[in-house]
C-alpha positions as CSV (number, residue, x, y, z in Angstrom):
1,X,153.2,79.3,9.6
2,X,155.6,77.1,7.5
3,X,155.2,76.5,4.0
4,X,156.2,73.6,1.7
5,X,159.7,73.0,2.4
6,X,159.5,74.3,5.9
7,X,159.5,77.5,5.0
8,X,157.7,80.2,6.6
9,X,155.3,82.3,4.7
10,X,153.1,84.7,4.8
11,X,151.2,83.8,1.5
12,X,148.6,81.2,2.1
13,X,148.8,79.8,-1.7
14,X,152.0,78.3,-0.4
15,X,150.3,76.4,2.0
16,X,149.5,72.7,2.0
17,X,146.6,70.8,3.9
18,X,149.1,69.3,5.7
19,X,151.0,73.1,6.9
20,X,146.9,73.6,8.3
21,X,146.7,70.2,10.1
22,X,149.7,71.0,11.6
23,X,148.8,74.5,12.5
24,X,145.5,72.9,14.3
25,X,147.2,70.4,16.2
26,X,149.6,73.7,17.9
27,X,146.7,75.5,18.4
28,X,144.9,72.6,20.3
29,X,147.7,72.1,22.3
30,X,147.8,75.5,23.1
31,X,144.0,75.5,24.1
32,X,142.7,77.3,21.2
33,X,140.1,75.0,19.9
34,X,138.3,78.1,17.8
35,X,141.5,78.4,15.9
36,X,142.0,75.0,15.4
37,X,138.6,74.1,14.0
38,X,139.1,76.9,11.6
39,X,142.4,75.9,10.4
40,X,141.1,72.1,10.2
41,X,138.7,72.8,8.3
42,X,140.7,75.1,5.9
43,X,143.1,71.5,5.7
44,X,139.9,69.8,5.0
45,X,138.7,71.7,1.9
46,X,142.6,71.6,1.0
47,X,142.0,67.8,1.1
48,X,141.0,65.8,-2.1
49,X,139.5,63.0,-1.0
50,X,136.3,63.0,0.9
51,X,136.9,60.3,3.5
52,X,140.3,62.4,4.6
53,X,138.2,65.5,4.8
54,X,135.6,64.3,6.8
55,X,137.8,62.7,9.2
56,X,139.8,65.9,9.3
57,X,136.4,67.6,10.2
58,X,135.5,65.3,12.4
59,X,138.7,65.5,14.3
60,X,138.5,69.1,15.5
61,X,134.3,70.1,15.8
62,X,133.3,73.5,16.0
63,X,133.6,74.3,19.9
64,X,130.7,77.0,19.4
65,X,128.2,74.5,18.4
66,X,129.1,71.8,21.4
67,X,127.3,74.1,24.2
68,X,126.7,72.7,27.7
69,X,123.2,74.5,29.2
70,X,123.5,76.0,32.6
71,X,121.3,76.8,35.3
């Protein structure tokens, strides 16, 4: 990942909310949806205000608790 600045890094104090959003987004679009909840909601505890956060949350939903039964 990229830190502030566009950076990369390997220390994740030098991330931002924003370097996790981003981070989500790639890994949606590369159909990793596990990964991408987990790095949302990293970005959403990064994120001050509550509103942002739960939008952020809301946004990418952990794909482990939307099950479809089958016969």
């Amino acid at each position: 990942m990229t830190g502030k600045r566009g950076r990369p890094t390997s220390d994740p104090a030098d991330l931002t909310a924003a370097d996790y959003l981003d981070g989500a987004r790639e890994m949606t679009a590369a159909d990793r949806p596990y990964l991408a909840h987990l790095l949302a909601a990293e970005a959403a505890q990064r994120t001050a205000d509550p509103a942002t956060a739960a939008g952020i949350r809301a946004s990418f939903p952990d794909p482990t608790a939307i099950r479809e039964e089958t016969d």
